[in-house]
C-alpha positions as a Markdown table, in Angstrom:
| # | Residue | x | y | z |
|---|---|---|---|---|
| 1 | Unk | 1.0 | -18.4 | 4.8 |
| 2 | Unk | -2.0 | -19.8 | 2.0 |
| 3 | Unk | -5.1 | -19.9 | 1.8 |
| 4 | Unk | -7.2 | -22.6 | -0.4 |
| 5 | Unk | -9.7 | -20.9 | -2.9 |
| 6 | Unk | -11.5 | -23.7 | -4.3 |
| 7 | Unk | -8.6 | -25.8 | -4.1 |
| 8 | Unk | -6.3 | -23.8 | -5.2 |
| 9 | Unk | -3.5 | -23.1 | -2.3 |
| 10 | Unk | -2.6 | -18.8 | -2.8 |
| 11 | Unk | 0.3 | -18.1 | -1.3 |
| 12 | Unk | 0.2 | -15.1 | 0.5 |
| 13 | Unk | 3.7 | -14.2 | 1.2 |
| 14 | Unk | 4.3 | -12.4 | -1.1 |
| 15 | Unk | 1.7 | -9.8 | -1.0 |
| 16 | Unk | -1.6 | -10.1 | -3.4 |
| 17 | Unk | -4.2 | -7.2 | -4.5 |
| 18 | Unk | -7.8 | -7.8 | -4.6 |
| 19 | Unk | -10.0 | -5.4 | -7.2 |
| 20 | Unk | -13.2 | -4.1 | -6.2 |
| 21 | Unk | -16.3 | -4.4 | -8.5 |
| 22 | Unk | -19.4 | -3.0 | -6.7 |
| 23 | Unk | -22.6 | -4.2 | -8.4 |
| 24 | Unk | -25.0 | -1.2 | -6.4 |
| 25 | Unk | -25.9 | 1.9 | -7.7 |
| 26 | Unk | -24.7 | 3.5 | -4.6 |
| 27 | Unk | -21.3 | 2.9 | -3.7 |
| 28 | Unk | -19.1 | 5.8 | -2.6 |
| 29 | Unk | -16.9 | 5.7 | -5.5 |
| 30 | Unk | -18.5 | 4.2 | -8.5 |
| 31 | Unk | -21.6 | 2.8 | -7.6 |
| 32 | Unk | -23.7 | 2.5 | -10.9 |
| 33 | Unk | -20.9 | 1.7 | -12.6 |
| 34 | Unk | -21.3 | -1.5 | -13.5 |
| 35 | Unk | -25.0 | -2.2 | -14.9 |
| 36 | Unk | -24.9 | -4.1 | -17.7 |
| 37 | Unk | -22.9 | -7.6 | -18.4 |
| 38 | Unk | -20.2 | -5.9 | -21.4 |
| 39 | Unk | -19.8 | -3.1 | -18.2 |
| 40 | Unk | -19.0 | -5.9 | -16.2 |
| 41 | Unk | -17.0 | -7.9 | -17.6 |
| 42 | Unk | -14.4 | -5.4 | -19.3 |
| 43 | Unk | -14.2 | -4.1 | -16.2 |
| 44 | Unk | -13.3 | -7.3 | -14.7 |
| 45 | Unk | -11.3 | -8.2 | -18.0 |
| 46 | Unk | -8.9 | -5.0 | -17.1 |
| 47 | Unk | -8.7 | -5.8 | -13.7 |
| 48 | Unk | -7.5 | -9.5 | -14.5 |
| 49 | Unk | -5.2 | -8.1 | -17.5 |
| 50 | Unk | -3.5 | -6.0 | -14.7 |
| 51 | Unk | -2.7 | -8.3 | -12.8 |
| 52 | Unk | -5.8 | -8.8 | -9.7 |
| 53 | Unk | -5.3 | -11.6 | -7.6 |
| 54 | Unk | -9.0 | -11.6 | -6.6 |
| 55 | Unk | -12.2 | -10.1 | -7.6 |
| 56 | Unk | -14.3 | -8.9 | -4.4 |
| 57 | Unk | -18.0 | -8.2 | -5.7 |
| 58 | Unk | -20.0 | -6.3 | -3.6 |
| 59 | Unk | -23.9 | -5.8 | -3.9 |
| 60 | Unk | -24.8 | -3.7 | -0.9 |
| 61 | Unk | -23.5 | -0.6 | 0.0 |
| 62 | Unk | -21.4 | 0.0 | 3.4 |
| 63 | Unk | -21.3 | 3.6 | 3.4 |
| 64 | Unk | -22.6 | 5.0 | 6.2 |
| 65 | Unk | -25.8 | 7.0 | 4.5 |
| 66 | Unk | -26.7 | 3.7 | 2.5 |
| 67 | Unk | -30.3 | 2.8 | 2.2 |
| 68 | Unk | -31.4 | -1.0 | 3.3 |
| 69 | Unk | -31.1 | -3.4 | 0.8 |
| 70 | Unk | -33.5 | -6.6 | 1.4 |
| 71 | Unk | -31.3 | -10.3 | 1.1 |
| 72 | Unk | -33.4 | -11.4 | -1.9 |
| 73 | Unk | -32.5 | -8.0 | -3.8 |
| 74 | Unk | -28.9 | -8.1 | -2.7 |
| 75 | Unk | -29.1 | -11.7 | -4.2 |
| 76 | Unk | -30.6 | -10.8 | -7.4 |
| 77 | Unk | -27.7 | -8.0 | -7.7 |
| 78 | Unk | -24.8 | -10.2 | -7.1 |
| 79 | Unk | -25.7 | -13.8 | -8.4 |
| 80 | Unk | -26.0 | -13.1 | -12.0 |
| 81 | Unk | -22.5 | -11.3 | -11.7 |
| 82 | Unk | -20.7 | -14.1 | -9.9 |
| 83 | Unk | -22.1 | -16.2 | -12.6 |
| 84 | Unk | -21.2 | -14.2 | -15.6 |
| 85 | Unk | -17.7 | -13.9 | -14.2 |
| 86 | Unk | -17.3 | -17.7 | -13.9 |
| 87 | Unk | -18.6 | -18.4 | -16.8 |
| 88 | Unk | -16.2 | -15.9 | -19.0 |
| 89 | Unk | -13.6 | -15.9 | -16.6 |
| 90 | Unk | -13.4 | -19.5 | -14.6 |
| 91 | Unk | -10.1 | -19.0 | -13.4 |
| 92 | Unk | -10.8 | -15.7 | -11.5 |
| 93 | Unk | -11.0 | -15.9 | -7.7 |
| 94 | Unk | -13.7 | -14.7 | -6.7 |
| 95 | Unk | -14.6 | -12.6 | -3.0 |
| 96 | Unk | -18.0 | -12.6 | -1.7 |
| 97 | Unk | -18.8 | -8.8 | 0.1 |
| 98 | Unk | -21.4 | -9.5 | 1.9 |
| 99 | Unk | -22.4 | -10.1 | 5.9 |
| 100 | Unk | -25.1 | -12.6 | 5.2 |
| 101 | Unk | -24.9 | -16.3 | 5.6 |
| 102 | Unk | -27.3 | -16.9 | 2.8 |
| 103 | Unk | -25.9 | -14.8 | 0.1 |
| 104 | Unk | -22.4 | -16.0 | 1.0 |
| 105 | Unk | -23.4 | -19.6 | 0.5 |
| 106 | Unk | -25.2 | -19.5 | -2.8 |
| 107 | Unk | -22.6 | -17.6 | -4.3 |
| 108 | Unk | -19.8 | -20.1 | -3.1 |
| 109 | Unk | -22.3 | -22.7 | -4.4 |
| 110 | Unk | -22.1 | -21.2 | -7.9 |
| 111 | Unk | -18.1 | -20.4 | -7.9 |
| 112 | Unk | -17.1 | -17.8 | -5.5 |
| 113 | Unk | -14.0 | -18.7 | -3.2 |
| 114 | Unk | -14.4 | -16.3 | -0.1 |
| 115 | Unk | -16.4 | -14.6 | 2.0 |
| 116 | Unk | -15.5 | -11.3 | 2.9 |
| 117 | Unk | -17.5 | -10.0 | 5.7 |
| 118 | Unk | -17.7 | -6.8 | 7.1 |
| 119 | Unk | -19.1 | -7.4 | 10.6 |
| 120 | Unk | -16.9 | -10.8 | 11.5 |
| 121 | Unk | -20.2 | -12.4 | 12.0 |
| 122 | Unk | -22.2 | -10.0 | 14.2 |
| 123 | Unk | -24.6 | -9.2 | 11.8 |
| 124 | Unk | -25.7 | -12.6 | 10.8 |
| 125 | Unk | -25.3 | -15.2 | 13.7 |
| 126 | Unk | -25.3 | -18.2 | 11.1 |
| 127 | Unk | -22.5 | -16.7 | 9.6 |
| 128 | Unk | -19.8 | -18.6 | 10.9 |
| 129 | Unk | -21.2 | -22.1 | 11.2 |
| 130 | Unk | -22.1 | -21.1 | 7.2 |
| 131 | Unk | -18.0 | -20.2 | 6.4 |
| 132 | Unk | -17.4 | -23.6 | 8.3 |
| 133 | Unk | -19.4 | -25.7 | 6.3 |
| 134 | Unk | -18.8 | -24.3 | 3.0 |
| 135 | Unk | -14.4 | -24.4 | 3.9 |
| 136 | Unk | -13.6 | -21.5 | 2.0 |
| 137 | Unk | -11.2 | -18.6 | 3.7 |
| 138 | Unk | -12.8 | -16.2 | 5.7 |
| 139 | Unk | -11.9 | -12.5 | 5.5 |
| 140 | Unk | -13.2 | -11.0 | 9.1 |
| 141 | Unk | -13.1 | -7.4 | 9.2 |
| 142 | Unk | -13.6 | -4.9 | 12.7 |
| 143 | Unk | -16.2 | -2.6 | 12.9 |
| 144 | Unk | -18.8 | -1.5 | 16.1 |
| 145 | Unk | -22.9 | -1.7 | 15.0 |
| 146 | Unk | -23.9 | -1.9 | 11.8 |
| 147 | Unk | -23.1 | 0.8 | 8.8 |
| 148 | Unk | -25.7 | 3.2 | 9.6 |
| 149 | Unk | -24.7 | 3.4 | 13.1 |
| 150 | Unk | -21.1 | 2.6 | 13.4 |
| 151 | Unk | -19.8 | 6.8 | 13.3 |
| 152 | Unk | -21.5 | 7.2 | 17.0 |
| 153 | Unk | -19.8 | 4.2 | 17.7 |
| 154 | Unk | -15.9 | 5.5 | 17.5 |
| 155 | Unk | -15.0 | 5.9 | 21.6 |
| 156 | Unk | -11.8 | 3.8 | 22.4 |
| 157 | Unk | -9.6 | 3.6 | 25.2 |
| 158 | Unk | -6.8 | 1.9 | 23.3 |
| 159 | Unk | -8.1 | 1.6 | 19.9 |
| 160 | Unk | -5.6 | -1.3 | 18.8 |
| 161 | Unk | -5.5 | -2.9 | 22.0 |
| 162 | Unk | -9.6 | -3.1 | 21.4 |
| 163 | Unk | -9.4 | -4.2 | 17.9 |
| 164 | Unk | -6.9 | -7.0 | 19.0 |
| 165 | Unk | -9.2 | -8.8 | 22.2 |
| 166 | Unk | -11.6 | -8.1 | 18.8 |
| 167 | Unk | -9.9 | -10.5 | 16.7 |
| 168 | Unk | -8.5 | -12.3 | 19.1 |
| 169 | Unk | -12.2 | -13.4 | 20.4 |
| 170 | Unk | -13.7 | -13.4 | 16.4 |
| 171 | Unk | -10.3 | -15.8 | 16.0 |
| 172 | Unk | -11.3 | -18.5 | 18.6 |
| 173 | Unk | -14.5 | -18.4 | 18.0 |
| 174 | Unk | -14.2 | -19.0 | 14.1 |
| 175 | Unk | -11.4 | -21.8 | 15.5 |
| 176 | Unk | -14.1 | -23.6 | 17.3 |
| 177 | Unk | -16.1 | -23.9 | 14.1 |
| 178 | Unk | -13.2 | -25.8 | 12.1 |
| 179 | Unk | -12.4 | -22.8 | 9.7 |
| 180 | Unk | -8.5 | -22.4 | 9.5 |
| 181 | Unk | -8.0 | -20.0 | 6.6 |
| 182 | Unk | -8.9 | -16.2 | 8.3 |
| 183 | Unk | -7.7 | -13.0 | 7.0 |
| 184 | Unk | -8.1 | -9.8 | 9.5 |
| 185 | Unk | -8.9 | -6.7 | 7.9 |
| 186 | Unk | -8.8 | -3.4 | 10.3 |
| 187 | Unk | -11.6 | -1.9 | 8.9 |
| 188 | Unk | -10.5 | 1.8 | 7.6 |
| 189 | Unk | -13.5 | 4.3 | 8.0 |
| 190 | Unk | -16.0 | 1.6 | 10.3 |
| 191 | Unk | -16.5 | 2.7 | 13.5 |
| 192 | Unk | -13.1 | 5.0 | 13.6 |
| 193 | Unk | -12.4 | 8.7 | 12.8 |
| 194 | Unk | -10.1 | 9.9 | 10.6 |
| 195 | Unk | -7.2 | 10.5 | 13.1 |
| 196 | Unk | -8.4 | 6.6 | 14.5 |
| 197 | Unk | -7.7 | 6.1 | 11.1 |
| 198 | Unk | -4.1 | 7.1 | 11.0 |
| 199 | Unk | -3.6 | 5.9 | 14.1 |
| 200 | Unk | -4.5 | 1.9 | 13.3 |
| 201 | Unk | -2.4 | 2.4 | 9.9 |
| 202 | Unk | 0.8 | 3.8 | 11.9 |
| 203 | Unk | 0.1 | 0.6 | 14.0 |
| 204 | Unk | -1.0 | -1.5 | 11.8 |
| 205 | Unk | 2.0 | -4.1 | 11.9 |
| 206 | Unk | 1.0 | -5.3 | 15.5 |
| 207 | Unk | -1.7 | -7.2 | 13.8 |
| 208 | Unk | 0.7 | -9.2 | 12.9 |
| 209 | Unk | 0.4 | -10.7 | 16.5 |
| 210 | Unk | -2.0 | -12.6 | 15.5 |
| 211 | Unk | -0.2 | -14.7 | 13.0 |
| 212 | Unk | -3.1 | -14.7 | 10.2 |
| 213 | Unk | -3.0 | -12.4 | 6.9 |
| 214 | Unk | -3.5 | -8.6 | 6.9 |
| 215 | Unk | -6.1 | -7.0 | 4.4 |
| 216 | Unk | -6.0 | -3.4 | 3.8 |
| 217 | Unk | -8.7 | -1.5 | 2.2 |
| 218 | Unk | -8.1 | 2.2 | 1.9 |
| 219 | Unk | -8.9 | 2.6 | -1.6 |
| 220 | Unk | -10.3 | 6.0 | -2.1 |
| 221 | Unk | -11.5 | 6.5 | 1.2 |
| 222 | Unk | -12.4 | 9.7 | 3.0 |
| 223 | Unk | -9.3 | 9.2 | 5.4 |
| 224 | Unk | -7.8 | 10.2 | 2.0 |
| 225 | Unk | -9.2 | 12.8 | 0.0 |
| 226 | Unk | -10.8 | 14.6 | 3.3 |
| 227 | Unk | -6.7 | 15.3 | 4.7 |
| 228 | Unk | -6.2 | 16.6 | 1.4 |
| 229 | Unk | -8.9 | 19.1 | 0.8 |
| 230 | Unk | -10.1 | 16.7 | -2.7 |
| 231 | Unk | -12.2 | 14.0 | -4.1 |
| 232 | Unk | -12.4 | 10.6 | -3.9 |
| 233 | Unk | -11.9 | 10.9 | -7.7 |
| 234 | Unk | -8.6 | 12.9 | -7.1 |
| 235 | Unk | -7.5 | 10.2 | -4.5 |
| 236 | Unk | -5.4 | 7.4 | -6.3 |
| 237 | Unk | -2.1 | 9.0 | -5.6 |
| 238 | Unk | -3.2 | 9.5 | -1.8 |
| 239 | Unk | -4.2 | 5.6 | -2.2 |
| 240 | Unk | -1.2 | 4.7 | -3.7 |
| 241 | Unk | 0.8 | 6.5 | -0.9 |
| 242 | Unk | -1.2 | 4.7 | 1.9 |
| 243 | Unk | -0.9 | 1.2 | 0.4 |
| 244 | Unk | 3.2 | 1.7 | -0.4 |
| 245 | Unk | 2.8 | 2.2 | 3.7 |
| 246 | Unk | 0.7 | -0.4 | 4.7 |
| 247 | Unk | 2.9 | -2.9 | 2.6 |
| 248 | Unk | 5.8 | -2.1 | 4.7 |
| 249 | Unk | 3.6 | -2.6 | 8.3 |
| 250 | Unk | 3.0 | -6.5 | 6.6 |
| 251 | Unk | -0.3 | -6.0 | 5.0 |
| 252 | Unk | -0.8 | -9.3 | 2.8 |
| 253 | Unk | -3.8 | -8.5 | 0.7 |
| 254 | Unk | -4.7 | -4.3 | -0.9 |
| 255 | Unk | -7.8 | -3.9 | -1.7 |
| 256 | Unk | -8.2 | -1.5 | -4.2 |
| 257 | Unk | -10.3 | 0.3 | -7.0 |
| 258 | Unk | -7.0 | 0.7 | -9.0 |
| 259 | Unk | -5.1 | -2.5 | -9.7 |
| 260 | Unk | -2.4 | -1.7 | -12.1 |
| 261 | Unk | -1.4 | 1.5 | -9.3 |
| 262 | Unk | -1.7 | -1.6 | -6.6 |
| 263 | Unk | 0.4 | -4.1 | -9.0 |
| 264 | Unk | 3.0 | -1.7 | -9.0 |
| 265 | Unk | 3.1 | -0.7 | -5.6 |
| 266 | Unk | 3.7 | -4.4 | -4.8 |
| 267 | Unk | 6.6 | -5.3 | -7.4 |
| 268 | Unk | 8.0 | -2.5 | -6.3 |
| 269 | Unk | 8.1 | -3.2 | -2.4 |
| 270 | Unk | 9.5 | -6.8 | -3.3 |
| 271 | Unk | 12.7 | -5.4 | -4.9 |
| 272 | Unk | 13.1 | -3.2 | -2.2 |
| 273 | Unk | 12.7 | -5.8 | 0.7 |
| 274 | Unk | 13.8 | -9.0 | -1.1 |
């Protein structure tokens, strides 16, 4: 199971951790973090030094009360910081968080590896036929509408029988385009509530019926600190907890605020199930 990042082939057997660096000021966690190029890069210095896998830079926030962010500012966020990373940092994988064919491709035109989309290409019909052309892996993620509507958008029948004929259908159709490295990621907090939540990560090795990689991004999330009574500042341990879990149900790939927590949690599953 690999995936080639700028030719470069990752194996993803043994599970890999991807750390976040949002580039908005409005981020649920720590948007605004990050403004300035010595923010940016120690943070993605750390990161590295900790042992990330990927960097996945994000420039527009998903959260459901976001404001609209127009494709030419979400450019001029996320550009200069894929470039300053490549430059100071040119072996670092680089993610692209984004739904739009156009940012996706300039950014994989000045280094980035992947495209990590949020709406599997329902937001952006060019998407695919962009992933295609540009041959880089493709992280496809589930959610219903678009971030500002997806919480009306949480009736299921059979939740993970939906989000399977989901991927499954996302799967062919990315087939039929030529692109042959995908990644699923369920899509914690899109479109679910927070006992859907529990519910997909009690599940969550079926998606292994689809014989592609499993992402996991729980990092923080409300799912979290809102079953404990806290914060999302008080929820690394819950995170930790969550990812420990999802590591056993096959995830492949943790996406996380807190790499060195993440690190851990994976050398620790390998001793226990090598």
């Amino acid at each position: 199971m690999t995936i080639n990042c700028n030719g470069r082939l990752i194996d993803l057997e043994t599970p890999k951790v991807m750390g976040i660096l949002n580039v908005t000021p409005n981020s649920f966690f720590d948007g605004g973090k990050y403004a300035d190029e010595s923010e940016i890069l120690n943070r993605v210095e750390k990161m590295l030094a900790e042992g990330a896998d990927f960097i996945d830079i994000g420039a527009y926030s998903s959260k459901p009360s976001a404001e609209f962010v127009s494709e030419k500012e979400e450019i001029e966020r996320i550009l200069p910081v894929v470039q300053l990373i490549v430059k100071h940092f040119p072996e670092a994988i680089i993610s692209i968080d984004t739904f739009r064919s156009e940012v996706a491709k300039i950014c994989i035109e000045n280094g980035a590896a992947i495209i990590n989309d949020i709406s599997a290409g329902n937001l952006d019909d060019k998407m695919i036929e962009t992933v295609a052309n540009l041959k880089v892996p493709y992280i496809m993620m589930h959610m219903r509408g678009t971030p500002k509507t997806m919480q009306s958008l949480i009736n299921y029948d059979d939740i993970i029988k939906e989000m399977l004929f989901y991927f499954s259908e996302k799967i062919a159709i990315a087939r039929s385009f030529g692109i042959n490295d995908m990644i699923v990621d369920p899509g914690f907090g899109f479109a679910k509530t927070l006992e859907q939540n529990f519910e997909v990560m009690q599940k969550a090795q079926l998606f292994q019926l689809l014989d592609l990689p499993i992402l996991i991004g729980i990092s923080r999330k409300s799912m979290i600190y809102k079953t404990l009574g806290t914060s999302a500042r008080e929820a690394l341990n819950g995170t930790t907890v969550l990812n420990t879990i999802a590591l056993t149900k096959g995830a492949k790939i943790l996406r996380v605020h807190d790499v060195k927590e993440a690190v851990e949690s994976v050398k620790l599953f390998r001793l226990m199930y090598n």
